[in-house]
C-alpha positions as CSV (number, residue, x, y, z in Angstrom):
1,X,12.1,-1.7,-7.7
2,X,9.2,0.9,-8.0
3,X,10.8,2.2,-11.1
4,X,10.2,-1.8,-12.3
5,X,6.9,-1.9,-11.1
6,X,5.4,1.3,-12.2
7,X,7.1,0.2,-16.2
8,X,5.8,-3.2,-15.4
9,X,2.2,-1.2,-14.4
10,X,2.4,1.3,-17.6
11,X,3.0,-1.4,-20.4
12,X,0.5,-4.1,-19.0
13,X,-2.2,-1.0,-18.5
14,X,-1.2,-0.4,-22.9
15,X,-1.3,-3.3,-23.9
16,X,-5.0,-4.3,-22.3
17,X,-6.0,-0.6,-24.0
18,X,-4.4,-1.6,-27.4
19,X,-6.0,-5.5,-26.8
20,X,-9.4,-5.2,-28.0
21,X,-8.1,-3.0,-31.3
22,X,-5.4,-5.8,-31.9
23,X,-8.6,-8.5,-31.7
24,X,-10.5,-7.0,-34.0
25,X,-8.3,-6.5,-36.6
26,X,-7.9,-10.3,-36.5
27,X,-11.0,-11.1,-37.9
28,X,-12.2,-10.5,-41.4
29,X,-15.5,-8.3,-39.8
30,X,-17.6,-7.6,-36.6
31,X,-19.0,-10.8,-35.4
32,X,-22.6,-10.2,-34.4
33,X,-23.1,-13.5,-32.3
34,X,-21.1,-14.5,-29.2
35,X,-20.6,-18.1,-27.1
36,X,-21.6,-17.8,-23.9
37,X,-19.4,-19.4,-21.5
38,X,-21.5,-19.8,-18.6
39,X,-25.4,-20.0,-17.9
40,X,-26.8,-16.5,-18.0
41,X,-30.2,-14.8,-17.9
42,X,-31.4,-11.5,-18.0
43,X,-35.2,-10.1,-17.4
44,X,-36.5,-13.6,-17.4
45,X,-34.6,-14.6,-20.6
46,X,-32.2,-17.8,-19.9
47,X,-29.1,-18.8,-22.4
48,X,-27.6,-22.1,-21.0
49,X,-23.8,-22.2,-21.4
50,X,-22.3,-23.0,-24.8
51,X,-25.4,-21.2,-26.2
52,X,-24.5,-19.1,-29.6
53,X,-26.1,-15.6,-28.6
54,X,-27.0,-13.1,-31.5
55,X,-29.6,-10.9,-32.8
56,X,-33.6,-12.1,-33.2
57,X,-33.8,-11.3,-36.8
58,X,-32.0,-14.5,-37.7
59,X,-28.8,-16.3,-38.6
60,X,-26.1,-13.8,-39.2
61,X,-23.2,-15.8,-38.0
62,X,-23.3,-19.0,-39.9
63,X,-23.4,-20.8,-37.2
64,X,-26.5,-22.9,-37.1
65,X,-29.9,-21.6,-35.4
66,X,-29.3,-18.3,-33.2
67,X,-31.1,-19.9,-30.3
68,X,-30.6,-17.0,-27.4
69,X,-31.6,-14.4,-30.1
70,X,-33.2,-11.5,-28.0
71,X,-33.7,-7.5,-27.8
72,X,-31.1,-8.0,-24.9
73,X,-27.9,-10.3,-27.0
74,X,-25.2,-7.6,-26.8
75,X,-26.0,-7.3,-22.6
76,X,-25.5,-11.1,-23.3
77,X,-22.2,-10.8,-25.1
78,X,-20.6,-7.9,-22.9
79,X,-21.4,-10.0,-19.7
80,X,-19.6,-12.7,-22.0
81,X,-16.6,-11.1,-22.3
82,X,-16.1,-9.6,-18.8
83,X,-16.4,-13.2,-17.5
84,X,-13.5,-14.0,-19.8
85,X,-11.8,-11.1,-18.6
86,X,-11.8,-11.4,-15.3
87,X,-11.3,-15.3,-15.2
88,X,-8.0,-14.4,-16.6
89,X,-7.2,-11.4,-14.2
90,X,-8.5,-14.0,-11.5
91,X,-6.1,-16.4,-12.7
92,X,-3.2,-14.1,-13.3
93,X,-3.9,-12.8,-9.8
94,X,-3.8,-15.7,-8.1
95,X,-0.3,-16.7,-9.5
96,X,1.2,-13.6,-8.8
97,X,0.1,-13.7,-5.1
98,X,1.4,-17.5,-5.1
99,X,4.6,-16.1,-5.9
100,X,4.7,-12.8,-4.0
101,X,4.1,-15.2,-1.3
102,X,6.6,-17.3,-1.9
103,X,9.0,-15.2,-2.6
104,X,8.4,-13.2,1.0
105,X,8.6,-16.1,2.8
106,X,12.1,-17.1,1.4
107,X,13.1,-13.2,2.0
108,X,11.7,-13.4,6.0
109,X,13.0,-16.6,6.2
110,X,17.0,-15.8,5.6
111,X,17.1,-12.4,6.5
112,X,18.8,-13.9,9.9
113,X,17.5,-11.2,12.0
114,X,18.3,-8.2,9.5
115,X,15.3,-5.8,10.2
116,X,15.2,-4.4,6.8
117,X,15.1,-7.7,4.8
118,X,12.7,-8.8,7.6
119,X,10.3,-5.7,6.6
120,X,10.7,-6.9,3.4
121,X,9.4,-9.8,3.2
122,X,6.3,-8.9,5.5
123,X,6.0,-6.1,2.7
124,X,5.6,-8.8,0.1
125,X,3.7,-11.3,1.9
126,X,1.1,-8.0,2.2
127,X,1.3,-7.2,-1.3
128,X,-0.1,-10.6,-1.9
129,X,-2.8,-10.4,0.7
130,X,-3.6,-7.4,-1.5
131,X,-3.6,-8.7,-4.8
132,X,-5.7,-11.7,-3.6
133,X,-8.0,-8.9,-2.3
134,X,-7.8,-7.8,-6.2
135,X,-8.5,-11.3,-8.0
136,X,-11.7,-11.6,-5.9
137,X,-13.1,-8.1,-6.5
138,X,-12.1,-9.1,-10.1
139,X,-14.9,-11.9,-9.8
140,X,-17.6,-9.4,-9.1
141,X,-17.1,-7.2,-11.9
142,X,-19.2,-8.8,-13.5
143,X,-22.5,-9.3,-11.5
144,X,-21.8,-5.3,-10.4
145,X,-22.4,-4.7,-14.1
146,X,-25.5,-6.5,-14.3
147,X,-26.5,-4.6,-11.2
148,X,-25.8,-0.9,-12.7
149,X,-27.0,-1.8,-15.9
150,X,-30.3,-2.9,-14.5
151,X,-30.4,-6.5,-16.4
């Protein structure tokens, strides 16, 4: 199981290394504009959600007026993207603990008394607590960014 696990660990750890390399060679350039998913504002400057963000010296996206265009649009952009990110390690998170959970309870459940299988499930009904630890630290990445990088 560990052996699982740590392989499981390894190739999911490679493949959100090799993500943002696959991405890019998806599109045709670098974009230089970004749509921000949620509200976000930075040293007084306010983008509502669905806002295209890019740089002040004009339209470079093709996309209609750049109306967030400040000194600050890639702080815009990378706060963007870690909100995408960790919405979808939230989500991922959450399942995963769903089923751990699950999946402990039917192994304490019918152990019928056996010690080990009763250790077991406790063991994976803890590894659930955990990972729900995990997907709510994942939510903060975000604003800790925005604390460190002084925006």
């Amino acid at each position: 199981m560990k052996k699982i696990l740590t392989t499981l660990a390894l190739i999911s750890f490679l493949f959100f290394l090799a993500a943002p390399a696959i991405v890019s060679a998806q599109t045709e350039g670098p974009s230089d504009c970004c749509k921000m998913k949620r509200a976000l504002t930075i040293e007084a400057n306010t983008c509502a959600a669905g806002s295209i963000v890019g740089p002040a010296t004009g339209n470079s996206c093709g996309l209609g007026a750049v109306t967030c265009g400040s000194p600050y649009w890639g702080a815009y952009c990378l706060i963007n993207t870690l909100n995408n990110i960790t919405d979808w390690v939230f989500v991922i998170l959450i399942a995963l603990a769903g089923l751990f959970v699950i999946f402990g309870a039917f192994t304490f459940v019918t152990s019928a008394g056996d010690p080990e299988k009763t250790k077991k499930g406790r063991d994976f009904i803890l590894y659930a607590t955990i990972g729900l630890a995990v997907a709510f630290l994942a939510k903060a990445v975000p604003g800790l960014v925005k604390l460190v990088s002084g925006f």
